[in-house]
C-alpha positions in Angstrom: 0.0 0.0 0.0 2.8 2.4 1.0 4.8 1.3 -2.1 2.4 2.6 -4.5 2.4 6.3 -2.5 5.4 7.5 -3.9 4.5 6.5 -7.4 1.1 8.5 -7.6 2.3 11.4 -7.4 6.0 11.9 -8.9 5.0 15.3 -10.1 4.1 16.9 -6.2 6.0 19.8 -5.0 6.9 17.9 -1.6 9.6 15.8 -3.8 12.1 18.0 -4.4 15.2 15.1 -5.4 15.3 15.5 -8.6 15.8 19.4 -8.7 18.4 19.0 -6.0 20.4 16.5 -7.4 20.4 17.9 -11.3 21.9 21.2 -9.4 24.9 19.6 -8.1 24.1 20.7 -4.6 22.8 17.9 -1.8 20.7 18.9 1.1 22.7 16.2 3.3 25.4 16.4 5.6 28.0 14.4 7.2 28.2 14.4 10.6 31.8 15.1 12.2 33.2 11.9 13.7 34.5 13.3 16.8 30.7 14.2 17.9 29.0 10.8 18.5 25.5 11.4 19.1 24.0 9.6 21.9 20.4 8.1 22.4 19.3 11.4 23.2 20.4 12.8 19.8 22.8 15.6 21.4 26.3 15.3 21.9 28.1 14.6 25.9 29.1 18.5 25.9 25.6 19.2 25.4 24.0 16.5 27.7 26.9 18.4 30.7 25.5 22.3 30.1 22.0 21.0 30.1 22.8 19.3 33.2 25.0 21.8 34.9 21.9 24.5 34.5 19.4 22.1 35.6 21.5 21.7 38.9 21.9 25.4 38.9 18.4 26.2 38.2 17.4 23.4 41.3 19.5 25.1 43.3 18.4 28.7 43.1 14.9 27.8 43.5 15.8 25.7 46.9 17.5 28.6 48.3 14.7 31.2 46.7 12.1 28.7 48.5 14.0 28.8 51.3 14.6 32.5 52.6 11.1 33.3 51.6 9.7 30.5 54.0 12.0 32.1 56.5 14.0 29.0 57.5 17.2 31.0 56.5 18.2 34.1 56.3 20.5 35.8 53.9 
């Protein structure tokens, strides 16, 4: 059923191949080596900072929480 999709329609402005590829130019790109993506689909250095300011972010909340309960005081 899904075979026969693509071959209704070869004239529909959602498939664009044929233009790109005549042109020389491809929409693709490679992916550097060095930057594995993980399960997530962002890199370690960017699964750290999202973790650092989720930390930071708990943290400033706790202590905002905190002083205006009054259990500390600045």
């Amino acid at each position: 059923m899904l075979d026969d999709l693509r071959d209704k329609e070869p004239a529909s402005p959602f498939f664009q191949e044929d233009a790109a590829s005549s042109s020389g130019y491809s929409m693709e790109f490679e992916e550097p080596r060095s930057h594995q993506r993980g399960l997530s689909g962002i890199t370690p250095v960017q699964r750290f900072v999202l973790a650092a300011m989720l930390l930071a972010e708990v943290c400033i909340l706790g202590v905002m929480l905190l002083v205006i309960s009054g259990r500390i005081v600045p």
